[in-house]
N, C-alpha and C positions, 0 to 999 in steps of 0.2 A: 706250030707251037711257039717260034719264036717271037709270032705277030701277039697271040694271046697275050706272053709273059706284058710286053711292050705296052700293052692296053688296060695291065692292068697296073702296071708305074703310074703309067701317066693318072690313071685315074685316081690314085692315094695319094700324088700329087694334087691333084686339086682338089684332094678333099681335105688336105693341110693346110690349106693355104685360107682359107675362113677360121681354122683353129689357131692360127699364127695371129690373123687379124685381130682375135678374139684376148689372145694374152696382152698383147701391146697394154690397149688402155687399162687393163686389171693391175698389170706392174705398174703403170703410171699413180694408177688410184692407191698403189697398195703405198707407195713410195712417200706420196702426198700423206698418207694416213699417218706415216712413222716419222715423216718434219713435224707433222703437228702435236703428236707426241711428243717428241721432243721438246718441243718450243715448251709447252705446258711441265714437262718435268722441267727443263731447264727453269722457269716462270715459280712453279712451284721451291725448286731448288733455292734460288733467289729469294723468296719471301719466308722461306722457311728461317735462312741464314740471315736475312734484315730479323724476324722475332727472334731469334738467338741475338742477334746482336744489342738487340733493344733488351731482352732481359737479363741479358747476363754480362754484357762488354761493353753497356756507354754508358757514357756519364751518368744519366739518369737514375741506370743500373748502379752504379756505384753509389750516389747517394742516397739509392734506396737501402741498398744494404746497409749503409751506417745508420739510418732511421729506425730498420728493422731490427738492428743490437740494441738499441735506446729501449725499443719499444719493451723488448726481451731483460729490461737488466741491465745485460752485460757490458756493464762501462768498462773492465779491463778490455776487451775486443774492442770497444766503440776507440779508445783512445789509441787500442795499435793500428786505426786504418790512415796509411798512408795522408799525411795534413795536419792532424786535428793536434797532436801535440806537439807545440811548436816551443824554441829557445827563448832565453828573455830578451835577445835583443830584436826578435822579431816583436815580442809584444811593447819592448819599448820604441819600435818605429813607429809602434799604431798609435801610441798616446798613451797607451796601457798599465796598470802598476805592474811591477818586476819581482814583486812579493810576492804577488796573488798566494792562496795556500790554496791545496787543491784537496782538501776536507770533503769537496763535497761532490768528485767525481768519484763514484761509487755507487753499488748495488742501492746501498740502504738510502742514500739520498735522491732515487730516482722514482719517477711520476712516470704511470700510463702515457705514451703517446699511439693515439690508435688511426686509424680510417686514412694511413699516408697513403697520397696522390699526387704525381707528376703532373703539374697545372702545364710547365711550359718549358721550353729547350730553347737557348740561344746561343750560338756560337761569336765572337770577335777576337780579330787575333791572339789565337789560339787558346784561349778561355773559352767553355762553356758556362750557362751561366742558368743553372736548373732550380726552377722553382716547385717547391712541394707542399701542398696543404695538406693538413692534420686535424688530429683533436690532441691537446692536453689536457687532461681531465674531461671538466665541461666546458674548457677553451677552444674553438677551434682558430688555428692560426695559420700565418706562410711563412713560407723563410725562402731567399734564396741563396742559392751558394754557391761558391764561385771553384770549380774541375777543371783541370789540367794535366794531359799525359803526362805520363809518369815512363813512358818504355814500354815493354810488351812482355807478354809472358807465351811464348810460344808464337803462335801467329796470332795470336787476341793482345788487342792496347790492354795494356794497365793504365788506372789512373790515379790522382790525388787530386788534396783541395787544395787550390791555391790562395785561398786565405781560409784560416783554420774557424772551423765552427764554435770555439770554445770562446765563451763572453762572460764578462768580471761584475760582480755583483758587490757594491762597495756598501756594507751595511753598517749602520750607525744603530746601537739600540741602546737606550734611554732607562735606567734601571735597573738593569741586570747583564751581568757577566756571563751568563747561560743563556741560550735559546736552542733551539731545535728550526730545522730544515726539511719537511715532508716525515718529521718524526724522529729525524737525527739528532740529539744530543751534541752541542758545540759549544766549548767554553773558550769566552774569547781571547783569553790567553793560551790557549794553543795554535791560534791561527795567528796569532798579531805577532810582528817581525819582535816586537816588545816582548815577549814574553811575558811572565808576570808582572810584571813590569807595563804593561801595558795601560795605558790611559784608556780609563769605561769610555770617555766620550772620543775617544778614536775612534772613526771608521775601520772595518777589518775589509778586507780584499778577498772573494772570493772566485775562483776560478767555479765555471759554470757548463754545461754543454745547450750548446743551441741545435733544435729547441728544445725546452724544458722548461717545464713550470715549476716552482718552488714556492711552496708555501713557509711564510718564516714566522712563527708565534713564541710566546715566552709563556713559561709557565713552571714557577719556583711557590717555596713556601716563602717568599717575601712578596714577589711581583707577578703578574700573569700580562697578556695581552690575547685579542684575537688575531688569527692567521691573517697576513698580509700576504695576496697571492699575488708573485712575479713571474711574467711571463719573460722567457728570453727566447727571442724569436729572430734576434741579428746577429751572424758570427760576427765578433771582434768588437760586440757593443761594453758598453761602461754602463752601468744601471745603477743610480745611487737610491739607496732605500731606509729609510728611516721608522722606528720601530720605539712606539712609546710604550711603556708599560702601566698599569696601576697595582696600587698597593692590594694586593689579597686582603679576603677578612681575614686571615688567620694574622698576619700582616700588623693589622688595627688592632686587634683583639692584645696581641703581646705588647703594643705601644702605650694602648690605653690602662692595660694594667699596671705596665713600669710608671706611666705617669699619675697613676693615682696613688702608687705606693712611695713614688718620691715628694709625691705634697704630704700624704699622710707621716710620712719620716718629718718634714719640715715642721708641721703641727706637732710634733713630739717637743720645739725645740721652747724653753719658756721664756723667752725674752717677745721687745715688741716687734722688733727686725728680725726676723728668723734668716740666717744668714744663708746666702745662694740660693736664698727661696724667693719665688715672687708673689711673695705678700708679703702686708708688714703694717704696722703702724706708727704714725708719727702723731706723738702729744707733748705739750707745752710743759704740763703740771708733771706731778712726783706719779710713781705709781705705789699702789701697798700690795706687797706681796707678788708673789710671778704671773704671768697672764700667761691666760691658756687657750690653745688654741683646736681649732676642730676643723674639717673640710665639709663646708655644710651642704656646697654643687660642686661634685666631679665636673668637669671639664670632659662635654663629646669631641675625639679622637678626630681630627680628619686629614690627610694625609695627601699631598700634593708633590709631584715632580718636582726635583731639583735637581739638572742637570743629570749627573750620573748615581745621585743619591734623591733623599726627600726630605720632606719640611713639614712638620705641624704648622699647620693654615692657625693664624690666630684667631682664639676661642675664649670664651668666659667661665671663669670658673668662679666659687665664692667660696670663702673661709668668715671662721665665726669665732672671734673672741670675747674671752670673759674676763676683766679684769679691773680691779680699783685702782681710783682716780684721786689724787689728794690736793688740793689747789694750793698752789703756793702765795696766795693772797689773802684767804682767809682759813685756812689747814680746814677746811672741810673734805667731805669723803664721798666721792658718787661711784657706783658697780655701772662700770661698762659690759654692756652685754648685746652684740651685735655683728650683723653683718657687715665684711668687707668684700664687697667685690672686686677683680681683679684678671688681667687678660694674662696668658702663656701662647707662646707658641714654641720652636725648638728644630733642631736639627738631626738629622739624622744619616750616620755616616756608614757606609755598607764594606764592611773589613775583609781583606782578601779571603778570608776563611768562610765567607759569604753572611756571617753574623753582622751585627747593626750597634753601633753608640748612638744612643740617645741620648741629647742633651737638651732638658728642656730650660727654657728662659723666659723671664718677661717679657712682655708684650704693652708696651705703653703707648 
């Protein structure tokens, strides 16, 4: 019995020993199977945290998000993002006016920017330097801006701009005290360090956001103009823009009638010099009785820039007098009965109150 027991060890011995064989390489394979798992989660891990980093913690990300409050509006956000509003002696290192007014960072003065795209990412001591194209409007543009850490916020960088996106738009307009900005209403005496006081043909300083496009048009019951579109596509740029108006019909229409009802006064007057009037005649002989006077051709209206006011372009008008003539050589008597022709032009002065003196004159 104890030979049996003996024969049959040995024999479950050796029928283990090809099932041992048999585990070796399966742990080997199974071990190999879970590095390569690994490697690939770790792989995955890694690129999932570079897209996290790239949307949401680099630079790029940063400057998109400022893009994306533009696009939105929201110019009070757009100016709290770490950079963009900056002191005035930073903007007087750049060259910059120290006045700028900032009228015009706001809701109502902002323009669609749509289809933003990170073109390009460059880093040198320690500036990034990320460039992004857009559309403004039907502009499409680039800009590039200049990010720099700012510290961290947990274990993610925070950043800022290290020169501020916001660019000064120095506009000069020609005519009128009023304009509008993508539909904003701005009179230039509230942006001018002047105040009312402010000289029309001063340039005014306007702080701007880059990018942004601005349309800038005049349109008053005296003067209008079409939209001048400025594109600001450089932080810390100077952009000077000039802005002529012309005179409204409605404009012409009020000039031509004050000055037909001021020659018509002047015809009221019976002498032959009607006085601060331009016409008049001059004769040798006596006259019998008072001459009389009539506007026989109104004078057509036309209206020309003048600086920060306008000017009647000189024009021809004609008056018609009737009067006797007595010679002082032989006392005879002739009825003058005729036209005088006769040029005006005139001035016109645009009163704080945004009203107009006309003063018309001859034209010799």
């Amino acid at each position: 019995m104890e030979r049996d027991e003996s024969d049959e060890q040995a024999g479950e011995a050796v029928a283990a020993a090809p099932r041992r064989r048999r585990r070796r390489p399966r742990l080997a394979f199974d071990l190999t199977a879970l590095a390569v798992v690994g490697v690939l989660l770790a792989g995955a891990v890694y690129a999932g945290g570079a897209v996290t980093y790239d949307r949401l913690y680099s630079p790029a990300a940063f400057v998109t998000r400022y893009l994306d409050l533009l696009s939105q509006g929201r110019a009070t956000d757009a100016l709290a993002v770490p950079g963009v509003r900056v002191d005035a002696a930073q903007f007087e290192k750049a060259g910059l006016p120290t006045d700028a007014a900032d009228a015009l960072l706001r809701r109502d003065a902002l323009a669609p920017i749509t289809d933003i795209e990170v073109l390009s990412t460059t880093e040198k001591d320690g500036v990034t330097s990320v460039t992004v194209g857009y559309r403004a409007g039907p502009h499409a543009g680039k800009t590039t801006f200049a990010v720099e850490r700012a510290g961290t916020i947990g274990i993610a960088p925070s950043w800022r701009f290290a020169t501020s996106p916001l660019a000064v738009i120095d506009l000069t307009v020609r005519g009128a005290m009023q304009f509008q900005v993508n539909g904003f209403e701005i009179d230039k005496r509230q942006v001018s360090p002047d105040g009312n006081d402010a000289d029309p043909l001063d340039p005014v300083s306007l702080l701007v956001f880059s990018p942004g496009l601005y349309s800038i048009s005049v349109d008053t019951a005296l003067s209008a103009s079409p939209g001048v579109a400025v594109l600001s596509d450089k932080p810390r740029a100077e952009i000077p823009v000039e802005v002529q108006t012309q005179a409204t019909d409605k404009f012409v229409e009020v000039v031509q009638e004050k000055v037909e009802d001021f020659l018509d006064e002047c015809a009221t007057q019976r002498v032959l010099q009607p006085t601060g009037c331009p016409f008049g005649l001059t004769v040798r002989n006596r006259i019998v009785g008072e001459p009389t006077w009539s506007i026989a051709d109104q004078p057509t209206v036309t209206l020309e820039p003048d600086g920060a006011d306008w000017r009647i372009r000189r024009t021809q008008a004609v008056a018609h007098i009737k009067v006797d003539i007595q010679s002082i050589f032989d006392g005879s008597i002739r009825s003058l009965d005729e036209d005088i022709p006769f040029f005006i032009d005139g001035d016109i002065t645009i009163l704080p109150d945004g009203s107009a003196s006309i003063n018309v004159g001859s034209a010799d």
